[in-house]
BALOBA-1460 file (C-alpha; in Angstrom, 3 decimals):
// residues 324
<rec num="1" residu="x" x="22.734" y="-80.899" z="16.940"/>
<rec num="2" residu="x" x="20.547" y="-78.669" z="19.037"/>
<rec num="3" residu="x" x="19.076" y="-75.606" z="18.100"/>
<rec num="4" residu="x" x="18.677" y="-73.917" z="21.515"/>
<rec num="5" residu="x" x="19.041" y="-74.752" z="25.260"/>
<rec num="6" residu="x" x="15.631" y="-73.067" z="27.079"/>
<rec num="7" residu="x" x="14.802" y="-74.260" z="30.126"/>
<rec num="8" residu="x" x="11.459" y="-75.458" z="30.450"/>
<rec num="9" residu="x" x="11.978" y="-76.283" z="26.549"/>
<rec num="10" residu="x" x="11.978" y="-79.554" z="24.787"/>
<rec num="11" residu="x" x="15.405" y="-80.326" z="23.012"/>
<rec num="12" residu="x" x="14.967" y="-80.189" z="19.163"/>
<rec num="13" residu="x" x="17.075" y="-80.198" z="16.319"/>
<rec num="14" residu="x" x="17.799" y="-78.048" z="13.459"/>
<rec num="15" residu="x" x="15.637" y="-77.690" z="10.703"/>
<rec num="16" residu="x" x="17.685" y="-76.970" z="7.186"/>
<rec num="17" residu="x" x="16.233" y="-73.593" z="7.228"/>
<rec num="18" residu="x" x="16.429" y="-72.708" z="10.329"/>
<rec num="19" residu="x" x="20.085" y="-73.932" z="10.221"/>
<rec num="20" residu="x" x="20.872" y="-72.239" z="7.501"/>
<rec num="21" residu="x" x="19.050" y="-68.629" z="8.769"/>
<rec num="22" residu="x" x="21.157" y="-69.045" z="12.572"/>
<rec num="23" residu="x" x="24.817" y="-70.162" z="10.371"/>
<rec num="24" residu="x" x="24.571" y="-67.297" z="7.943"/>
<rec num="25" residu="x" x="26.536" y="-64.079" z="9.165"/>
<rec num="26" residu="x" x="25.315" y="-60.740" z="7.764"/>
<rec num="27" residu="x" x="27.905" y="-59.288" z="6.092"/>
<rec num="28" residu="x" x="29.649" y="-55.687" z="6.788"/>
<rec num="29" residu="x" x="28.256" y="-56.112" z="10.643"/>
<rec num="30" residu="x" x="30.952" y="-58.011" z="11.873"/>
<rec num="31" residu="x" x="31.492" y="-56.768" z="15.369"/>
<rec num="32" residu="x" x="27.552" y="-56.328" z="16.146"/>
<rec num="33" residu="x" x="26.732" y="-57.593" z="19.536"/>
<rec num="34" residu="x" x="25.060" y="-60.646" z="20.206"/>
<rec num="35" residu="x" x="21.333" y="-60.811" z="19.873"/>
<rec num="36" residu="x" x="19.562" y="-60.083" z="22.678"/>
<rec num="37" residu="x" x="17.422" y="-63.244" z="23.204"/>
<rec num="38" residu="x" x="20.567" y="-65.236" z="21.601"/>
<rec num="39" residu="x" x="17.883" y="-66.948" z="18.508"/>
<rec num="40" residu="x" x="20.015" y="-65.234" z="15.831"/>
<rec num="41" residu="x" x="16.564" y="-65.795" z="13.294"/>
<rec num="42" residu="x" x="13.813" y="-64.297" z="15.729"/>
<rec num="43" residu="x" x="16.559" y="-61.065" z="16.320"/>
<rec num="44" residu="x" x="17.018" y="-61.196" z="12.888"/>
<rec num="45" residu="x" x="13.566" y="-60.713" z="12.047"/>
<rec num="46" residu="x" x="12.589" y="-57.797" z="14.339"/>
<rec num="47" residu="x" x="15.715" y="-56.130" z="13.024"/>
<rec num="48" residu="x" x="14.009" y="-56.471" z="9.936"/>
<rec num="49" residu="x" x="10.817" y="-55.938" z="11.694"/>
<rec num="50" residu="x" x="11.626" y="-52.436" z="13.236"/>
<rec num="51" residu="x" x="13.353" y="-50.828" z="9.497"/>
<rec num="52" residu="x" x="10.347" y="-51.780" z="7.625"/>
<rec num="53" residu="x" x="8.730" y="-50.175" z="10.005"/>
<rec num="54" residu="x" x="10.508" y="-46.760" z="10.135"/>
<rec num="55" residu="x" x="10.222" y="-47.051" z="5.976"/>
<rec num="56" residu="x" x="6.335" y="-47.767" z="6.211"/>
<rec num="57" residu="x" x="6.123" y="-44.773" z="8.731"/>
<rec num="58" residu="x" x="8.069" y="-42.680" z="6.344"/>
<rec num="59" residu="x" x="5.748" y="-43.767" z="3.857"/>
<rec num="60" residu="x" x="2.247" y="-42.920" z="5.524"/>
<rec num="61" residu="x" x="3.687" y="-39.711" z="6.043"/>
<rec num="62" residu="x" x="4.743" y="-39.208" z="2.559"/>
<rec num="63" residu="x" x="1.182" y="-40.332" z="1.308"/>
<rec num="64" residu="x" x="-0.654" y="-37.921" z="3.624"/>
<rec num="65" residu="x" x="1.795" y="-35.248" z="2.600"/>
<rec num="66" residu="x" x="0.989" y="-35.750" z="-0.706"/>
<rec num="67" residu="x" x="-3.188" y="-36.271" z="-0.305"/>
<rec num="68" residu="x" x="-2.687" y="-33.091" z="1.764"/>
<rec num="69" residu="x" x="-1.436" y="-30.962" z="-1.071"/>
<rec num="70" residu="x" x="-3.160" y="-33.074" z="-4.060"/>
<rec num="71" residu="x" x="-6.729" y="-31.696" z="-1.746"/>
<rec num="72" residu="x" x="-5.490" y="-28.105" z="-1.237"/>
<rec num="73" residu="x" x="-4.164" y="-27.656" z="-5.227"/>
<rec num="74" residu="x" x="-7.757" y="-29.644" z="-6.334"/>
<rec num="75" residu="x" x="-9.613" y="-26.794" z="-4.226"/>
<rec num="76" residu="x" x="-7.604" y="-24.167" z="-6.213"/>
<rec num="77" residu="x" x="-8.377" y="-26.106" z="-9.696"/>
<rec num="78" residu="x" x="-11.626" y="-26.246" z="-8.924"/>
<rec num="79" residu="x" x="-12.160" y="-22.411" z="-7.707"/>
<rec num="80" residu="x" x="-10.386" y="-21.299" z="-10.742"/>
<rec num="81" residu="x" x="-12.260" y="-24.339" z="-12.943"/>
<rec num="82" residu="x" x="-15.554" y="-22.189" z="-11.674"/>
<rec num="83" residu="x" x="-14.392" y="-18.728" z="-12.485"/>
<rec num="84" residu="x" x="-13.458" y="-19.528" z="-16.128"/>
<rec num="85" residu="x" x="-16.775" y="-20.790" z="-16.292"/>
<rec num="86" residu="x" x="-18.499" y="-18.005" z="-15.394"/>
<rec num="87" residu="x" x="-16.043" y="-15.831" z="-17.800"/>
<rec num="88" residu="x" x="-17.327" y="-18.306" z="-20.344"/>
<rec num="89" residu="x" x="-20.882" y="-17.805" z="-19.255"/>
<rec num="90" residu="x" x="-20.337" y="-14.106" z="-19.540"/>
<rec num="91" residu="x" x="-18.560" y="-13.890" z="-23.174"/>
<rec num="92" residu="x" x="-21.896" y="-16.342" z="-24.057"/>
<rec num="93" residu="x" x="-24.169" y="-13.718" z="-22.619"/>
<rec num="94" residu="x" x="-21.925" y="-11.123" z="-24.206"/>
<rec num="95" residu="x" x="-22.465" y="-12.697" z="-27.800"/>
<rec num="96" residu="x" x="-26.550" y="-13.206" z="-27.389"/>
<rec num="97" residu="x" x="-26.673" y="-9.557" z="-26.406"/>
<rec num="98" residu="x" x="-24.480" y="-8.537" z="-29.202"/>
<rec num="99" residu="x" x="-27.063" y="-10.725" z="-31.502"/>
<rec num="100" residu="x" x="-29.778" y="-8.999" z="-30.083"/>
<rec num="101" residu="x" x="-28.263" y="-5.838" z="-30.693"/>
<rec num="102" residu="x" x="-28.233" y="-7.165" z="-34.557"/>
<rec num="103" residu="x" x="-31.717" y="-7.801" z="-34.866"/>
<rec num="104" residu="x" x="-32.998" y="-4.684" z="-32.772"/>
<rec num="105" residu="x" x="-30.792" y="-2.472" z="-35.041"/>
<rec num="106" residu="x" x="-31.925" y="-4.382" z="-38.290"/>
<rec num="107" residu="x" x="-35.869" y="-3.693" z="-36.982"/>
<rec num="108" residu="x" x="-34.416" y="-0.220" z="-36.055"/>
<rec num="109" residu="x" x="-33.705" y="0.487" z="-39.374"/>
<rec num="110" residu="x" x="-36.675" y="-0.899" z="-40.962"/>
<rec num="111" residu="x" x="-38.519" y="1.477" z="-38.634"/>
<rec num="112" residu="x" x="-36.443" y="4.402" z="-39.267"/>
<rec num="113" residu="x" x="-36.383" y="4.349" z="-43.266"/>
<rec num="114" residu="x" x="-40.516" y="3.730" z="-42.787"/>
<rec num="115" residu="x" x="-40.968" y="7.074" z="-39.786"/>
<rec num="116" residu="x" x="-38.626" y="9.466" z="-42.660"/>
<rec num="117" residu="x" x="-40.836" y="8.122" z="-45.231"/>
<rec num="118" residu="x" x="-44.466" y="8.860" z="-42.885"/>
<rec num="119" residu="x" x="-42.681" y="12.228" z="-42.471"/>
<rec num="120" residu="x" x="-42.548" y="12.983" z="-45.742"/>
<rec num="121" residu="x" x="-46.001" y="11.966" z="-47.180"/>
<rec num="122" residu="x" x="-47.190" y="14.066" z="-43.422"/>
<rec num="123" residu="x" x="-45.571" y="17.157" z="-44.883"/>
<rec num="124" residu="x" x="-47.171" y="16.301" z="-48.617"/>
<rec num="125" residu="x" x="-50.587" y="15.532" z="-46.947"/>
<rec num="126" residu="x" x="-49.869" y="18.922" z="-45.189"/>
<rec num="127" residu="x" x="-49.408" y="20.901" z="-48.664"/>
<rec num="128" residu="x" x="-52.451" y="19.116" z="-50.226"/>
<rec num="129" residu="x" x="-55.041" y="19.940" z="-46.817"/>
<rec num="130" residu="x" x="-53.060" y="23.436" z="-46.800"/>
<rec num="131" residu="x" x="-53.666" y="24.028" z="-50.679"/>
<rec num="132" residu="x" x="-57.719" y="22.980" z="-50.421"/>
<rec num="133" residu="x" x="-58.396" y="24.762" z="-47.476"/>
<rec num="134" residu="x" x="-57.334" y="28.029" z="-49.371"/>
<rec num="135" residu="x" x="-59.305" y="27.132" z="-52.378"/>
<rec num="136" residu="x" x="-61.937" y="27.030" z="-50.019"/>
<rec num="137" residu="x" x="-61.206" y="30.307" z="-48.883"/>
<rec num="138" residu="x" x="-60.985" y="31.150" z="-52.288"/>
<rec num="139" residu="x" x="-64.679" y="29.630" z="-52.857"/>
<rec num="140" residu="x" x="-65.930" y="31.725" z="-49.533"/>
<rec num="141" residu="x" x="-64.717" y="35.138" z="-50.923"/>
<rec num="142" residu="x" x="-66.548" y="34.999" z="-53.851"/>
<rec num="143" residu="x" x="-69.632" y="33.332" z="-52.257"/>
<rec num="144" residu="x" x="-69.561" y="36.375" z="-50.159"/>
<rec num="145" residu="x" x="-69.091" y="38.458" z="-53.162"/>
<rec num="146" residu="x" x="-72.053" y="36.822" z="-54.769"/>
<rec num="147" residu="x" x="-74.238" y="37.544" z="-51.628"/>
<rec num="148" residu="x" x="-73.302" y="41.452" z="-51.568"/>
<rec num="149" residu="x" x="-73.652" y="41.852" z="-55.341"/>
<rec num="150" residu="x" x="-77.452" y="40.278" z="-54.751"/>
<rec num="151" residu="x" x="-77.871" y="42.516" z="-51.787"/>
<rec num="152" residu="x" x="-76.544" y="45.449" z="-53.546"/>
<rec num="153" residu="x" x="-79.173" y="45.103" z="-56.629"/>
<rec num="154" residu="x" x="-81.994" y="44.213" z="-54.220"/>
<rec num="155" residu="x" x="-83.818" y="42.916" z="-57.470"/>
<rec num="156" residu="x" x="-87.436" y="41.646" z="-56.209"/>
<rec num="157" residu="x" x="-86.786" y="38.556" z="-58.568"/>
<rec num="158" residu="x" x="-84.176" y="36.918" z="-55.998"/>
<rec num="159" residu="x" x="-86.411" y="37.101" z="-52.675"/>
<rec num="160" residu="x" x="-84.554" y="35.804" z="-49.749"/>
<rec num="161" residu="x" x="-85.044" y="32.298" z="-48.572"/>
<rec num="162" residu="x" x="-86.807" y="31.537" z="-51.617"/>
<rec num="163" residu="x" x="-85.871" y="30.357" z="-55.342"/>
<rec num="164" residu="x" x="-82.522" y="30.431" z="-56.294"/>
<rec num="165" residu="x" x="-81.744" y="32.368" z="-53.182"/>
<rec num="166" residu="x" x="-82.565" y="29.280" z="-51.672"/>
<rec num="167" residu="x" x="-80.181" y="27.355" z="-52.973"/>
<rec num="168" residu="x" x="-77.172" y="29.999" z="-52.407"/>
<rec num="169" residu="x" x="-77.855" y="30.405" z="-49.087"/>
<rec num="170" residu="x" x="-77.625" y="26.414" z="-48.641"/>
<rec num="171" residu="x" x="-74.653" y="26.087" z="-50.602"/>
<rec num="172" residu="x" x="-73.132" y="29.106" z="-48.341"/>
<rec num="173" residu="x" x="-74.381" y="26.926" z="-44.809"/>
<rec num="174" residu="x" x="-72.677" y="24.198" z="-46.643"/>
<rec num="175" residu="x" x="-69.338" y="25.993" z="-47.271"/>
<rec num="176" residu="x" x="-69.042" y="27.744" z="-43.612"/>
<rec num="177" residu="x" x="-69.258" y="23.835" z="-42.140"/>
<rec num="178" residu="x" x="-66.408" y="22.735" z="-44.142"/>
<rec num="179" residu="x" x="-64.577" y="26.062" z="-43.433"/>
<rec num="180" residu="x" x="-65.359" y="25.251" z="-39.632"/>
<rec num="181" residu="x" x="-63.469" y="22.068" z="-39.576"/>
<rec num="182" residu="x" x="-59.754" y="23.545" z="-40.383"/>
<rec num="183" residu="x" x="-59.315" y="24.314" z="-36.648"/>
<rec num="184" residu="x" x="-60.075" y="21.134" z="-35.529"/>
<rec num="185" residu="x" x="-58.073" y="19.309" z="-38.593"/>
<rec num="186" residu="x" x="-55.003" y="21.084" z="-38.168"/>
<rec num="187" residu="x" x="-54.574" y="20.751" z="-34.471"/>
<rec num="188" residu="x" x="-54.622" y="17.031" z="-35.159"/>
<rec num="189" residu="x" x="-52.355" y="17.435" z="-37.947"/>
<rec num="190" residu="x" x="-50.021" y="18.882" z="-36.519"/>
<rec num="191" residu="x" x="-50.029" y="16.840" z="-33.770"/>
<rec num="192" residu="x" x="-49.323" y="14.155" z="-36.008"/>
<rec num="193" residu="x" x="-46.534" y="16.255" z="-37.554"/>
<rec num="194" residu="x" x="-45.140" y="16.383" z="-34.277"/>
<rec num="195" residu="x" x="-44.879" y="12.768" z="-33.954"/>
<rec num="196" residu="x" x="-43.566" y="11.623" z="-36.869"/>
<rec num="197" residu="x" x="-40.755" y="14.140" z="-36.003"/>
<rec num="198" residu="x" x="-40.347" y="12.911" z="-32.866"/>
<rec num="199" residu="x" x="-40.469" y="9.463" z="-33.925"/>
<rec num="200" residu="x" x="-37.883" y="10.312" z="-36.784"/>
<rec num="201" residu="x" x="-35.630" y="12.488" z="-34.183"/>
<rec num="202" residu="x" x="-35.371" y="9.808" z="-31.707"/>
<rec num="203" residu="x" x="-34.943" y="6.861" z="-34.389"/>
<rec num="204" residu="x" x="-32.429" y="9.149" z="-36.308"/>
<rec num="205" residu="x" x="-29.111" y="7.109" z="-37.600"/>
<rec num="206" residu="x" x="-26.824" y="10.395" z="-36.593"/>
<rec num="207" residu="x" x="-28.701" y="10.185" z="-33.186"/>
<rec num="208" residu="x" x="-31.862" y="8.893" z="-31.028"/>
<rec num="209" residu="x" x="-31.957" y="5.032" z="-30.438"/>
<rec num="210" residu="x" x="-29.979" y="4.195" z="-33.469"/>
<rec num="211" residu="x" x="-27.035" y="5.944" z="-31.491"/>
<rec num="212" residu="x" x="-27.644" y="4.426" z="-28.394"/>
<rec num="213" residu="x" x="-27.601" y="0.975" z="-30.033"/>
<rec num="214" residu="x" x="-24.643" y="1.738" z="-31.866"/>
<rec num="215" residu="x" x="-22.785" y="2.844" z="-28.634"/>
<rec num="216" residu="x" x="-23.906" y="-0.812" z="-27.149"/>
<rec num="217" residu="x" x="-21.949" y="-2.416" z="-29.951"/>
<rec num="218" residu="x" x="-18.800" y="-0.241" z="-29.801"/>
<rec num="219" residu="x" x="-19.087" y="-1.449" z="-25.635"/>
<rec num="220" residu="x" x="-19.163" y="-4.993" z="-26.318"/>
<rec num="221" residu="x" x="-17.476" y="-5.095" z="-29.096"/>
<rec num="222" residu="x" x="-19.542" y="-7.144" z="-30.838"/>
<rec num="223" residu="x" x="-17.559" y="-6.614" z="-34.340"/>
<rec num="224" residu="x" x="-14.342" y="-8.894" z="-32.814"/>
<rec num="225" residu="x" x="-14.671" y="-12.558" z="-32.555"/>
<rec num="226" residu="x" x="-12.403" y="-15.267" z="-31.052"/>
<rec num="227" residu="x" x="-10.412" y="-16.861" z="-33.110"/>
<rec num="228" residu="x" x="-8.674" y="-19.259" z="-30.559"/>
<rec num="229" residu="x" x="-5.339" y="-17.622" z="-30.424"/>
<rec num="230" residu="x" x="-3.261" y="-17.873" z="-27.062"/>
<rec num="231" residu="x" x="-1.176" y="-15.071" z="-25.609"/>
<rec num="232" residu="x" x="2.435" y="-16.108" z="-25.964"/>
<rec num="233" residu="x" x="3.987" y="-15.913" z="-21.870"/>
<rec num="234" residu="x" x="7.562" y="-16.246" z="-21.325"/>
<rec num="235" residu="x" x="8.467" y="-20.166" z="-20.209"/>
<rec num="236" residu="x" x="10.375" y="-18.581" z="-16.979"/>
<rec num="237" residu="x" x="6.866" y="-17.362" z="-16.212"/>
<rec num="238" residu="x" x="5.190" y="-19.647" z="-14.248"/>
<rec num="239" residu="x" x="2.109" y="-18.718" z="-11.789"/>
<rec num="240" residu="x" x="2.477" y="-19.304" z="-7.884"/>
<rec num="241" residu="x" x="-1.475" y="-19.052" z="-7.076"/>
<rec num="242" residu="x" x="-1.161" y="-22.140" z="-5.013"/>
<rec num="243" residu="x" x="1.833" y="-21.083" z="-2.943"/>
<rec num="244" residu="x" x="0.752" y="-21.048" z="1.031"/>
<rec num="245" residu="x" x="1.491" y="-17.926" z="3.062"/>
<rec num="246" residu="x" x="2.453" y="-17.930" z="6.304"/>
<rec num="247" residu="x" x="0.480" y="-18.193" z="9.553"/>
<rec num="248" residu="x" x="-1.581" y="-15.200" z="10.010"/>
<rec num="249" residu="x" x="-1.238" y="-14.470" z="6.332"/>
<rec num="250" residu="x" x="-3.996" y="-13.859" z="4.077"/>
<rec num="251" residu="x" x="-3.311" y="-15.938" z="0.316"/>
<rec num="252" residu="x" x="-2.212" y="-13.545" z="-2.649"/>
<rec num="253" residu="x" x="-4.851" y="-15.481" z="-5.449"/>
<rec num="254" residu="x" x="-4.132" y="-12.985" z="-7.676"/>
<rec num="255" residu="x" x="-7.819" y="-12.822" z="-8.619"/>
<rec num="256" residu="x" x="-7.779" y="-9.095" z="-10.500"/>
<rec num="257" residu="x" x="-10.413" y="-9.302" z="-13.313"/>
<rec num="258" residu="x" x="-9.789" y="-6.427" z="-15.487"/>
<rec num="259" residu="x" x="-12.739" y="-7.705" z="-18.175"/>
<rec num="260" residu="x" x="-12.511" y="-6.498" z="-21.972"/>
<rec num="261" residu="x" x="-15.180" y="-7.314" z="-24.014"/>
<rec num="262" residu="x" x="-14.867" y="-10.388" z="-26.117"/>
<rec num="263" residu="x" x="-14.044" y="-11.866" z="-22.836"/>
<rec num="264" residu="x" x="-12.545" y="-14.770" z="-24.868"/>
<rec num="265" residu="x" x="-10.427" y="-12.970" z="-26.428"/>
<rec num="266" residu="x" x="-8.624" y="-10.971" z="-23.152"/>
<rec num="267" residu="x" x="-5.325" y="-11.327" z="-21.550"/>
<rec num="268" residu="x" x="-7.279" y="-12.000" z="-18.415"/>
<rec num="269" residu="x" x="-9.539" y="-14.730" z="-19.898"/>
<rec num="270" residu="x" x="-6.214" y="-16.337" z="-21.432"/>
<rec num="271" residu="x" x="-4.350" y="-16.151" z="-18.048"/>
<rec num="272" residu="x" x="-7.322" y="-17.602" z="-16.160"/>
<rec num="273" residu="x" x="-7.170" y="-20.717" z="-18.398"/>
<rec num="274" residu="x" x="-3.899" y="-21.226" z="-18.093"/>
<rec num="275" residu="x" x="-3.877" y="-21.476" z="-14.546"/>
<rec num="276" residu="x" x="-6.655" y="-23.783" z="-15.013"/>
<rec num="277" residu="x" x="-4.854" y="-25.932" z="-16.933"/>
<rec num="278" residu="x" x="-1.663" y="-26.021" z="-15.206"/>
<rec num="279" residu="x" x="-3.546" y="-27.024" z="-11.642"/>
<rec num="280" residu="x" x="-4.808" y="-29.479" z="-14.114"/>
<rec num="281" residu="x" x="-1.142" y="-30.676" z="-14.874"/>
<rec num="282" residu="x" x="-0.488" y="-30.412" z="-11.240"/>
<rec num="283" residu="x" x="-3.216" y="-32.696" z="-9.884"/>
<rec num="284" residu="x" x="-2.284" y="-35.459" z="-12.578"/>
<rec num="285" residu="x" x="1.178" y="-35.041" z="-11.451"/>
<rec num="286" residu="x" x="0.321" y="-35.676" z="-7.749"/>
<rec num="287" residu="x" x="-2.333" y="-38.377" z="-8.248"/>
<rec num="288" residu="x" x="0.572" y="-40.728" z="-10.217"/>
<rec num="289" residu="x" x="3.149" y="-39.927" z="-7.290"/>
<rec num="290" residu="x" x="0.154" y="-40.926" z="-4.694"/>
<rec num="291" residu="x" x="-0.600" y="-44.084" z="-6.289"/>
<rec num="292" residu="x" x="3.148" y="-44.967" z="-6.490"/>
<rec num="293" residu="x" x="4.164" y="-43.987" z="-2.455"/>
<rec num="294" residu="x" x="0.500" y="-45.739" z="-1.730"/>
<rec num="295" residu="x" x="2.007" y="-48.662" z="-3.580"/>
<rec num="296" residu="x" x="5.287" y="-48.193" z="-1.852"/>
<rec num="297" residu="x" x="2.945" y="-47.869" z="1.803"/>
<rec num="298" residu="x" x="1.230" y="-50.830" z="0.532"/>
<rec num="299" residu="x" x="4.159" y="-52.938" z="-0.002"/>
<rec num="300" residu="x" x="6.178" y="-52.051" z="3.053"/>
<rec num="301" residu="x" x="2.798" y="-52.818" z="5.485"/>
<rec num="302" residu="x" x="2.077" y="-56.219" z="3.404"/>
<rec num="303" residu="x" x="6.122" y="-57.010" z="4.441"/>
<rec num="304" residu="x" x="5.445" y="-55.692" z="8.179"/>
<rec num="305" residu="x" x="2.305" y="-57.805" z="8.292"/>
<rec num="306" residu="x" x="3.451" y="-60.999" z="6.930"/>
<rec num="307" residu="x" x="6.914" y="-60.143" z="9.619"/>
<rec num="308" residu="x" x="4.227" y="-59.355" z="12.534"/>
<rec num="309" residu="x" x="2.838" y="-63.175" z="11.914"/>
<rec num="310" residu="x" x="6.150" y="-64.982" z="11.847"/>
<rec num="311" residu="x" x="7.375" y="-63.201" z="14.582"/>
<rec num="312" residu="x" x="4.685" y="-63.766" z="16.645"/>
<rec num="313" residu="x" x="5.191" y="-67.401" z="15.985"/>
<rec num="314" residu="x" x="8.448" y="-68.026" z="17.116"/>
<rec num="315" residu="x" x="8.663" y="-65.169" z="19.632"/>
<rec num="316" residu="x" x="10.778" y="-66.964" z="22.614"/>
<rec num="317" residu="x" x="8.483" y="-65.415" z="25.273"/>
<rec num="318" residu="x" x="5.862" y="-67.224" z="23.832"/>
<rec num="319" residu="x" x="7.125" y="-70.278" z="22.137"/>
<rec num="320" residu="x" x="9.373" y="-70.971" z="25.514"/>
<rec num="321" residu="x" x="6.648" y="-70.093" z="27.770"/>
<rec num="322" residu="x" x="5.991" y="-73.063" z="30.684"/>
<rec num="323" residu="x" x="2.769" y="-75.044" z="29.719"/>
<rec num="324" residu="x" x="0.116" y="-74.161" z="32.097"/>
């Protein structure tokens, strides 16, 4: 038998394979013109040839459809992976304040229960330095009564600046330079008095820094804590941050931080997470169907390579060709 006429071709014949490829009819095609080169195998295999192509086409396209929108949704995970982080970072920040608040309030205290005490053994001191100054007074009334008494009697027996005179005259030098330091005495006490006031005033628990500190709590609420409890969301409610606008269009992110302090314990910290997690979902979801269409891609090119060979070996036009 012989396989095929060509001119300028050597007469062979059949091979069993290449018998049985030409003899077997394909079936459902009966009335499909002849082949074009009339080697039923070679037009068999570019038939074969051009659909895995279209398929492998269809496939690259699929895979950079995919990688397209696996890139664009990883960019959203990660942009929303870094703003949860940073409302993490805040709550943390919020916490150390609210722990610093703690121990300035505890000190605060400390100070305040010692500045009412000060205040009170100021205003005793005062009493006892008020109380001794008059006895003094008290001491200078007489002395002077002592001195006009001797004056008055003019007895030669108590000559001035001698004797006993001597001594109450010293004792009255004495008493005036004690007098003469209540001026000075009391304009520091009472600026002390003024101080410890102050200090009280302005470290007072209905008011001063006590307040203010106080306030700070209320603001950060630094009495709640997180106790890992999710908002429950409807399941019809899903979010479409990574929907593309169109041309022109500027994206809705819908980025609208309305912060409450604990941060982790917000509606908006809660929402932020889940749409962290579900572009999480998403990109595992698109990395498994990229590695099965790159599969797919892989499989159709190994096919359209290992077709490319064989047809290239018994491509007519080249097997046929007249030996230079």
């Amino acid at each position: 038998m012989l396989i095929l006429n060509y001119k300028n071709c050597e007469i062979a014949e059949w091979e069993p394979k290449v018998k049985e490829c030409c003899e077997k009819k394909k079936p459902g095609k009966p009335d499909e013109p002849p082949p074009l080169t009339g080697d039923c195998c070679y037009d068999g295999w570019m038939e074969e040839y051009n659909e895995v192509t279209a398929r492998l086409n269809a496939a690259d396209k699929e895979v950079a459809a995919i990688t397209g929108h696996l890139n664009y949704v990883k960019a959203l995970r990660d942009f929303w992976g870094v703003w949860y982080e940073e409302l993490t970072k805040i709550d943390d920040s919020a916490r150390k304040i609210c722990h610093q608040l703690e121990i300035l309030i505890h000190h605060l205290h400390r100070i305040e229960k010692n500045s009412r005490l000060t205040v009170k053994s100021i205003q005793l001191l005062y009493c006892m330095i008020r109380d001794f100054y008059m006895q003094l007074d008290l001491l200078k009334k007489k002395y002077d009564a002592l001195i006009a008494c001797i004056q008055c009697i003019n007895n030669p027996a108590l000559p001035a600046g001698q004797g006993i005179r001597l001594v109450i005259d010293d004792y009255g030098k004495k008493l005036d330079a004690v007098i003469a330091t209540r001026d000075g005495l009391f304009d520091a006490f009472i600026g002390a008095i003024d101080l410890a006031n102050r200090l009280d005033k302005n470290l007072g628990h209905h008011f001063g820094l006590h307040t203010v500190l106080g306030e700070w709590k209320k603001a950060f609420h630094c009495e709640e804590h997180c106790y890992g409890g999710r908002l429950e969301k409807p399941k019809n409610e899903r979010h479409h941050h990574h929907h593309v606008q169109g041309e022109g269009q500027i994206e809705d992110i819908g980025l609208t931080p309305m912060l409450q302090f604990p941060v982790c314990d917000s509606e908006y910290y809660d929402e932020i997470s889940d749409i962290y997690d579900a572009d999480n979902v998403l990109v595992d979801e698109l990395n498994t169907q990229l590695l099965e269409v790159t599969k797919e891609r892989d499989k159709f090119k190994a096919w359209k390579d290992g077709l490319d060979a064989v047809i290239k070996a018994v491509d007519p036009a080249t097997r046929c060709a007249p030996a230079k």
